[in-house]
C-alpha positions in Angstrom: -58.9 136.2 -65.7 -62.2 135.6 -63.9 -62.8 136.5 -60.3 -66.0 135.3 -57.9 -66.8 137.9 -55.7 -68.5 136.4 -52.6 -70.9 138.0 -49.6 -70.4 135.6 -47.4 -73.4 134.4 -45.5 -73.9 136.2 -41.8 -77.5 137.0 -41.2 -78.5 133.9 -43.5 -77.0 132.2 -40.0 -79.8 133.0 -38.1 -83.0 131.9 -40.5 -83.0 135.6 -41.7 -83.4 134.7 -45.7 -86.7 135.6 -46.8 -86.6 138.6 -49.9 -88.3 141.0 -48.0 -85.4 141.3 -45.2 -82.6 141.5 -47.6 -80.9 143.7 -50.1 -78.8 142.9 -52.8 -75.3 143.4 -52.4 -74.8 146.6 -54.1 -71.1 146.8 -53.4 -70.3 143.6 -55.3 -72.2 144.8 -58.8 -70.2 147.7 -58.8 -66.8 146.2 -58.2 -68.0 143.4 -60.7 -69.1 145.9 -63.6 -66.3 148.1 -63.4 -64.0 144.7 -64.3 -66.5 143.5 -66.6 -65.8 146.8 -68.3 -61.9 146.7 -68.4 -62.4 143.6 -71.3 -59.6 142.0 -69.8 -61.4 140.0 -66.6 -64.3 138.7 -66.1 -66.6 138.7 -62.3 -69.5 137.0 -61.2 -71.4 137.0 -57.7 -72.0 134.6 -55.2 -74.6 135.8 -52.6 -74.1 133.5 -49.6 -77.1 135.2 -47.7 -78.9 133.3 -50.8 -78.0 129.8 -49.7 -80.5 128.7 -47.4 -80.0 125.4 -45.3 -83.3 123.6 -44.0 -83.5 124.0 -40.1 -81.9 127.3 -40.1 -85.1 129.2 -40.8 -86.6 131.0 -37.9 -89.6 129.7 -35.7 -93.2 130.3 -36.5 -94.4 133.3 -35.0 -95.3 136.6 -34.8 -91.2 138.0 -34.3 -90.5 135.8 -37.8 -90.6 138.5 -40.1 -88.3 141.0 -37.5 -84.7 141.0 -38.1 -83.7 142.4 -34.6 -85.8 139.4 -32.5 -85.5 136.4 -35.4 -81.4 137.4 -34.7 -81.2 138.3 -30.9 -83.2 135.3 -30.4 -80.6 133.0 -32.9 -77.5 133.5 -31.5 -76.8 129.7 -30.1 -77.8 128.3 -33.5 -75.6 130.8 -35.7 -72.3 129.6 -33.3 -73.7 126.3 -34.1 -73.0 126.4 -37.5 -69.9 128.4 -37.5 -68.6 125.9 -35.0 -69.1 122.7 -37.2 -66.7 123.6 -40.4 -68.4 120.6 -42.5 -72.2 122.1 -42.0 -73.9 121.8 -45.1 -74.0 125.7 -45.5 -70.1 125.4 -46.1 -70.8 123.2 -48.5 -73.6 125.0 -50.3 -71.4 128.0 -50.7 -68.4 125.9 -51.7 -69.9 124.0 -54.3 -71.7 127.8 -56.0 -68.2 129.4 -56.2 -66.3 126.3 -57.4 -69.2 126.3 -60.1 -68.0 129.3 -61.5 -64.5 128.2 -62.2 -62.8 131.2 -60.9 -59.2 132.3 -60.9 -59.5 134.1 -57.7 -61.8 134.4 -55.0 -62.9 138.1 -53.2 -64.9 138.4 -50.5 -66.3 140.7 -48.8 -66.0 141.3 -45.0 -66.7 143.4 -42.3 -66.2 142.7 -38.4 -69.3 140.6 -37.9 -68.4 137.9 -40.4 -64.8 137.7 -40.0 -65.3 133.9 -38.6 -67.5 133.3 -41.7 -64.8 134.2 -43.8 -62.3 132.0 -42.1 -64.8 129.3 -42.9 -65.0 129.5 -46.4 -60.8 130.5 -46.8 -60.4 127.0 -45.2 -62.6 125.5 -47.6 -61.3 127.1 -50.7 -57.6 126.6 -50.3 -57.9 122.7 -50.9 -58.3 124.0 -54.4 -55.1 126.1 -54.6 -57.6 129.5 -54.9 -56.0 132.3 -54.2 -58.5 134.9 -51.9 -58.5 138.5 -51.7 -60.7 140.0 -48.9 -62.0 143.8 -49.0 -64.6 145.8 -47.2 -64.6 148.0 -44.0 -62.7 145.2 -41.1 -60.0 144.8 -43.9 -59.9 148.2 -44.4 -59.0 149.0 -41.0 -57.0 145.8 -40.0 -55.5 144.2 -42.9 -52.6 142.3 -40.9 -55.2 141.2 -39.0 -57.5 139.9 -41.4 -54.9 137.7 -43.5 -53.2 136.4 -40.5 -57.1 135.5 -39.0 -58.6 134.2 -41.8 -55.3 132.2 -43.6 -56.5 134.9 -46.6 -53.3 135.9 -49.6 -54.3 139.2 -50.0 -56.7 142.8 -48.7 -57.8 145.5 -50.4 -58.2 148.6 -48.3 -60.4 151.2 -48.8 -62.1 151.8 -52.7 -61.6 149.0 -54.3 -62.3 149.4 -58.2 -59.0 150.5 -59.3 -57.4 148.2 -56.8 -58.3 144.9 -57.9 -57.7 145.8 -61.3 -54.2 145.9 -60.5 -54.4 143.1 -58.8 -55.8 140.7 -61.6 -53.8 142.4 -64.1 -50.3 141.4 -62.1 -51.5 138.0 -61.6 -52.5 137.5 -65.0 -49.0 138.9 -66.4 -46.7 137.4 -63.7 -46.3 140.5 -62.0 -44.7 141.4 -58.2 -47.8 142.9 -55.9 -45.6 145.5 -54.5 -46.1 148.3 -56.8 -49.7 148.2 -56.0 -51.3 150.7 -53.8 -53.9 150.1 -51.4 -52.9 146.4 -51.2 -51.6 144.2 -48.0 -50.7 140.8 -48.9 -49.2 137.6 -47.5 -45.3 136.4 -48.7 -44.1 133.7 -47.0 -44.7 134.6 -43.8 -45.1 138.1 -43.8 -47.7 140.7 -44.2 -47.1 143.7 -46.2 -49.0 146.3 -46.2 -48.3 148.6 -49.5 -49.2 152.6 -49.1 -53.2 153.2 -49.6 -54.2 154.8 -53.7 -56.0 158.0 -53.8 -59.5 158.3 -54.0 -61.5 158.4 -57.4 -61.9 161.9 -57.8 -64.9 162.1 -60.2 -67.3 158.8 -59.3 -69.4 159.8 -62.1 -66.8 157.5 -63.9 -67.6 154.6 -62.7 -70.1 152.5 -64.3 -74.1 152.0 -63.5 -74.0 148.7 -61.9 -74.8 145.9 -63.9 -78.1 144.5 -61.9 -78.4 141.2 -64.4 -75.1 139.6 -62.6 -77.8 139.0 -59.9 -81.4 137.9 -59.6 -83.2 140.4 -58.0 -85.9 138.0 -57.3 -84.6 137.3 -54.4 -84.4 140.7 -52.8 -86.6 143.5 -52.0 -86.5 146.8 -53.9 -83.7 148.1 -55.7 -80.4 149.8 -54.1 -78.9 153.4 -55.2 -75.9 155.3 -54.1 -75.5 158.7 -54.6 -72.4 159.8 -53.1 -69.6 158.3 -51.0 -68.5 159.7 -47.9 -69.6 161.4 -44.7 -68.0 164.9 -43.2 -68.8 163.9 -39.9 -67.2 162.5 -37.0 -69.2 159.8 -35.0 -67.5 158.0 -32.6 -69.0 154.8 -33.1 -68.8 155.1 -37.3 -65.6 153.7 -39.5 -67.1 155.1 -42.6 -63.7 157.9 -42.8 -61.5 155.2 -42.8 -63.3 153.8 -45.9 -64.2 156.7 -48.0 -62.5 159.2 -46.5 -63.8 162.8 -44.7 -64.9 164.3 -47.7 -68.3 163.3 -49.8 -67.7 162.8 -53.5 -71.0 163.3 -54.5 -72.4 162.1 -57.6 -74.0 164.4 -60.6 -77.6 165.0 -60.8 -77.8 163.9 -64.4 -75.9 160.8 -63.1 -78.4 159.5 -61.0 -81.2 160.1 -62.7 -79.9 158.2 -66.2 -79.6 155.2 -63.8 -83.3 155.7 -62.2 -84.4 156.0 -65.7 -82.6 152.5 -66.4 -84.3 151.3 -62.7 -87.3 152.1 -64.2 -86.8 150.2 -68.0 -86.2 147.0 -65.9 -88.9 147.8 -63.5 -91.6 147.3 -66.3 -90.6 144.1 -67.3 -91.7 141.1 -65.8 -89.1 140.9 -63.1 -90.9 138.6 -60.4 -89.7 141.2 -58.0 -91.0 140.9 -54.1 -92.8 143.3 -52.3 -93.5 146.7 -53.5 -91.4 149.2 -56.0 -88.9 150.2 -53.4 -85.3 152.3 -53.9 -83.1 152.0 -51.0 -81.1 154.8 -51.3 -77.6 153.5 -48.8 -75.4 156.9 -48.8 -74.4 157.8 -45.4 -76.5 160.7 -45.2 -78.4 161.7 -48.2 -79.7 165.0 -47.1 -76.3 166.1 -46.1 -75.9 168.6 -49.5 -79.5 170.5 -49.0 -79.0 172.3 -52.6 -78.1 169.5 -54.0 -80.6 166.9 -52.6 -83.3 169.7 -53.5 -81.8 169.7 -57.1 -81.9 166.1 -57.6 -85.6 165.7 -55.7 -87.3 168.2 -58.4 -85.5 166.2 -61.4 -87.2 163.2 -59.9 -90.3 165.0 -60.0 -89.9 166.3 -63.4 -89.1 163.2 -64.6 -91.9 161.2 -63.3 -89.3 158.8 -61.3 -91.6 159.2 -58.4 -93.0 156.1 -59.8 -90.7 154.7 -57.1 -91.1 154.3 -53.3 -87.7 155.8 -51.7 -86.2 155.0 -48.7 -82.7 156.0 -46.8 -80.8 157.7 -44.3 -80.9 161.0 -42.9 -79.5 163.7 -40.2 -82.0 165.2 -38.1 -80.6 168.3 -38.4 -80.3 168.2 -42.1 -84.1 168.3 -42.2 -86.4 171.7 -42.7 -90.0 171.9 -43.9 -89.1 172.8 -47.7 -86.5 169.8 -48.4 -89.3 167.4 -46.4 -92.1 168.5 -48.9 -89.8 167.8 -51.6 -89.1 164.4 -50.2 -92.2 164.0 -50.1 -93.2 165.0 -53.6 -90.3 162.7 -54.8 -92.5 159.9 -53.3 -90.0 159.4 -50.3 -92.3 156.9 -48.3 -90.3 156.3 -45.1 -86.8 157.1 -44.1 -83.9 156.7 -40.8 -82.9 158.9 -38.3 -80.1 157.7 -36.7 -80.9 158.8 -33.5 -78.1 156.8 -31.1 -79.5 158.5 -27.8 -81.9 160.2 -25.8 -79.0 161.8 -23.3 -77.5 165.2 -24.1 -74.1 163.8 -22.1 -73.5 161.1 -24.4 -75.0 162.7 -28.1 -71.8 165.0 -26.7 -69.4 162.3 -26.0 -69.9 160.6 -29.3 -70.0 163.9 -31.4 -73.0 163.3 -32.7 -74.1 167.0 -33.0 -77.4 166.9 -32.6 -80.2 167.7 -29.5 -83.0 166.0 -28.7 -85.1 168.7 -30.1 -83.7 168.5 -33.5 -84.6 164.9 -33.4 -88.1 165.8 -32.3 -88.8 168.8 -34.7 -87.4 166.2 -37.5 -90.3 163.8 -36.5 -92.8 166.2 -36.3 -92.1 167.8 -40.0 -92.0 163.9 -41.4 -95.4 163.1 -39.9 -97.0 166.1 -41.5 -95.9 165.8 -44.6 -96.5 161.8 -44.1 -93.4 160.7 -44.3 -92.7 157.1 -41.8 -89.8 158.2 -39.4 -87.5 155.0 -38.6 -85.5 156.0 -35.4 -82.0 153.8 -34.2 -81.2 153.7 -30.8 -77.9 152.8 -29.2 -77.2 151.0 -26.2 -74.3 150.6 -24.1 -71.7 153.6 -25.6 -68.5 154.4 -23.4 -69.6 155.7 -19.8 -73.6 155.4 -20.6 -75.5 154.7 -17.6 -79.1 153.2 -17.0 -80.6 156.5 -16.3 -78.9 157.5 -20.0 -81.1 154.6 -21.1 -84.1 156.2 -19.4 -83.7 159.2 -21.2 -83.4 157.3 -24.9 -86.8 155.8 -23.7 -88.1 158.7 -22.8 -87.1 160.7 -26.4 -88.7 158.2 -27.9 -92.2 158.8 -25.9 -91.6 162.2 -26.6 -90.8 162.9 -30.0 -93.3 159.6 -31.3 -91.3 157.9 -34.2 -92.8 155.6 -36.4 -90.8 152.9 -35.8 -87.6 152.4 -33.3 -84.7 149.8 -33.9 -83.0 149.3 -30.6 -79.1 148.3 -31.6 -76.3 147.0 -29.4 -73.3 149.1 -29.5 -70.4 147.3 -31.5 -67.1 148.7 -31.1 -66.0 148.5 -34.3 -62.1 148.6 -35.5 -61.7 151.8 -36.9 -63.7 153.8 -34.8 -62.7 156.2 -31.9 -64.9 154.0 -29.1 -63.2 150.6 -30.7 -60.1 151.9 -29.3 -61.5 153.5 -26.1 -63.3 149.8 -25.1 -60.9 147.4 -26.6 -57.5 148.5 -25.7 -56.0 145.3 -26.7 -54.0 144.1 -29.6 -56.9 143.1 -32.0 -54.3 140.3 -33.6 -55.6 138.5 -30.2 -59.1 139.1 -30.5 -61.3 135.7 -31.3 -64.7 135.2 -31.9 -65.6 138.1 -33.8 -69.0 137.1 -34.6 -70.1 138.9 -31.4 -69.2 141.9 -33.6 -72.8 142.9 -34.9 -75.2 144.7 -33.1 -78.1 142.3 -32.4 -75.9 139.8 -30.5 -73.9 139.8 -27.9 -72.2 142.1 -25.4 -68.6 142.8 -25.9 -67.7 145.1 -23.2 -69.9 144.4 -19.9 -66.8 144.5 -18.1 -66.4 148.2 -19.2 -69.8 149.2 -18.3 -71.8 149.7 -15.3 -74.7 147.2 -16.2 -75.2 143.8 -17.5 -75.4 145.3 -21.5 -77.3 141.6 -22.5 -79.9 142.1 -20.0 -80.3 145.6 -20.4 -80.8 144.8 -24.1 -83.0 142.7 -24.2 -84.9 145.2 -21.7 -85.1 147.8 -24.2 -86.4 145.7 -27.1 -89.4 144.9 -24.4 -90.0 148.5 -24.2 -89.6 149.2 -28.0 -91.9 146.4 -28.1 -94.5 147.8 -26.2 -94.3 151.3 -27.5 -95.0 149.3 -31.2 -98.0 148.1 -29.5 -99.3 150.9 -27.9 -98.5 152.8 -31.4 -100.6 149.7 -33.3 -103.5 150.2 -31.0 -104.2 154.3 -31.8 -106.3 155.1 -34.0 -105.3 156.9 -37.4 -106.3 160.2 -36.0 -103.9 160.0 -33.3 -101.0 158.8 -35.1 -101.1 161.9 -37.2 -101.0 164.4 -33.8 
């Protein structure tokens, strides 16, 4: 049986489709190795952030090459296109999956592109496709997202397992009811069937297969160490997906599919940009002995070839594990920062202070690491003057570079339920779900969120500037 597993276009909406601004969808090449592997199916990939449409590229300028402006700035157009089911986008991406000849359709969803997945449902069952959705909004709201989208079936939670089951009963005739982890659509009704366990050991899964894709058309190479995150942020879904606890994988693991990252590496692989590893856990310095163990086997084995970038906790960070990421060639990495206001880091559990985020700058800049800081704006009961003080942490403590995001009550999360008390079956529009766009929760808020927004990219703009304009010597003070 052969499946096409589909990223549905969202930020290819708004122009935002050059290699250098995208990654390649990691999550796909796993789920479509570990069937490859069972002999029995068969998977390919459709990237619809790959299908680019003359007149949706971005306007000349200097903002063309920044994400946050290019999409801020492209709002109108994207609701364009997902107003007008016959644009020729829809028919890009229908024509690439029909290619294929598949059996069955997945796709991959989160909040954000729930109305692009409607979309391309509508277009597929003409054909009599069946579609299967997963990801983190189906996760969360399966009913939901079958009765929204007209989709058959969801996966929630890890997949792998899953949607082996799945293709196996379809392929023998099979009833879906035995399967865990698995809402689907009979008749009428939506059931939802008792979520699986967790792979306990994820060293059994396969190193994804990186040929199912050409990786010409991205930037760098993606790695996952671990999945999972034992914290408990109020604006993160991430427990809903992977549960509480981090399955973290082996040392050995990881490094046997570096070694492979750097085989293909040295062949001619037309590859944009420079030799970049995106490392996408959660929080990778969340396990200090074990981030330490696996940054002095990437010294030892000379797999510092590679630029590395990801995501860390402030307060993960101390001057020995910094010099090792630093050693280990890691060139710039993210502190998710949210806020500059003790009241709300509290109200959000974030569990951290402003001073861990400004010691964590300062040990980065000496050992010359690029600190990439996220900002937050408009989290439950945040005020302007809470805004003033995320403005003035970021004068303070000097990051490299700041991303101001809009907050985007996500299903799933604790401040999705605090701002959007409502039945989500009655939500609409849920493109206004990503956090470069559009305010969904003014009306909950003491401020005009849009305006305020667009106030603090001015100001992160300015500080980029002012940053631009020192000299060398300063920049390292």
């Amino acid at each position: 049986m052969k499946i096409v597993l589909v990223r549905p276009p969202f930020y290819a909406l708004f122009g935002v489709t050059a290699p250098k601004m995208k990654t390649y969808p990691l999550n796909l090449l796993c789920l479509a190795t570990y069937l490859n592997r069972t002999e029995r199916h068969v998977a390919a990939i459709v990237d619809g952030e790959n299908i680019s449409v003359p007149g949706l590229e971005p306007p000349e300028g200097a903002a063309r090459d920044n994400p946050e402006l290019v999409m801020n700035r492209g709002v109108d157009g994207m609701v364009e296109v997902l107003e007008n089911p016959d644009h020729d986008l829809w028919r890009r991406i229908e024509r690439s999956i029909l290619a294929q000849e598949p059996d069955l359709v997945g796709i991959t969803a989160n909040s954000g592109n729930m109305d692009t997945v409607k979309r391309l449902v509508e277009r597929l069952k003409p054909h009599k496709l069946p579609v299967i959705l997963g990801g983190s909004h189906p996760t969360v709201l399966p009913e939901q997202s079958i009765v929204y989208t007209g989709a058959d079936m969801v996966v929630t939670g890890e997949g792998e397992q899953a949607l082996v089951d799945v293709m196996d009963s379809l392929q023998e005739g099979r009833g879906l009811g035995r399967i865990p982890s698995l809402a689907w659509k009979d008749d009428a009704a939506v059931t939802v069937n008792p979520r699986g366990e967790l792979l306990l050991d994820i060293d059994g899964l396969p190193i994804p297969d990186r040929t199912l894709i050409d990786r010409s058309d991205y930037f760098g190479d993606v790695l996952i160490t671990g999945r999972g995150c034992p914290f408990n942020c109020a604006y993160c879904a991430s427990r809903n997906i992977w549960g509480k606890r981090v399955r973290f994988r082996s040392v050995p693991s990881i490094i046997s599919e570096l070694r492979l990252l750097r085989d293909q590496a040295r062949k001619p692989l037309r590859m944009p940009g420079r030799w970049v590893v995106k490392v996408v856990d959660d929080t990778f310095t969340v396990h200090r002995k074990r981030t330490i163990e696996l940054l002095d086997e990437i010294i030892a084995e000379d797999l510092n070839c590679f630029e590395y970038t990801g995501g860390v906790r402030a307060d993960t960070l101390d001057e020995e594990l910094v010099q090792k990421m630093r050693q280990a060639n890691f060139r710039r990495v993210t502190l998710g920062v949210e806020s500059g206001s003790p009241r709300i880091l509290k109200s959000i559990h974030k569990g951290e202070s402003n001073e861990d985020v400004k010691r964590a700058v300062n040990l980065l800049r000496q050992a010359g690491i690029g600190s990439h800081a996220f900002f937050m704006i408009g989290l439950p009961d945040e005020t302007p003057e809470d805004i003033e003080l995320s403005k003035a942490l970021i004068l303070d403590a000097q990051p490299d570079y700041v991303e101001i995001n809009m907050v985007t009550p996500y299903p799933g999360t604790e401040i999705f339920d605090k701002l959007m008390p409502g039945d989500p079956l009655k939500i609409d529009r849920w493109y206004r779900w990503f956090h470069q766009g559009m305010a969904t929760h003014s009306d909950r808020l003491g401020y005009d969120l849009d305006r305020a927004y667009r106030d603090f990219l001015d100001f992160a703009g300015q500080y980029h500037s002012s940053k631009d304009r020192q000299s060398p010597e300063e920049r390292s003070v």
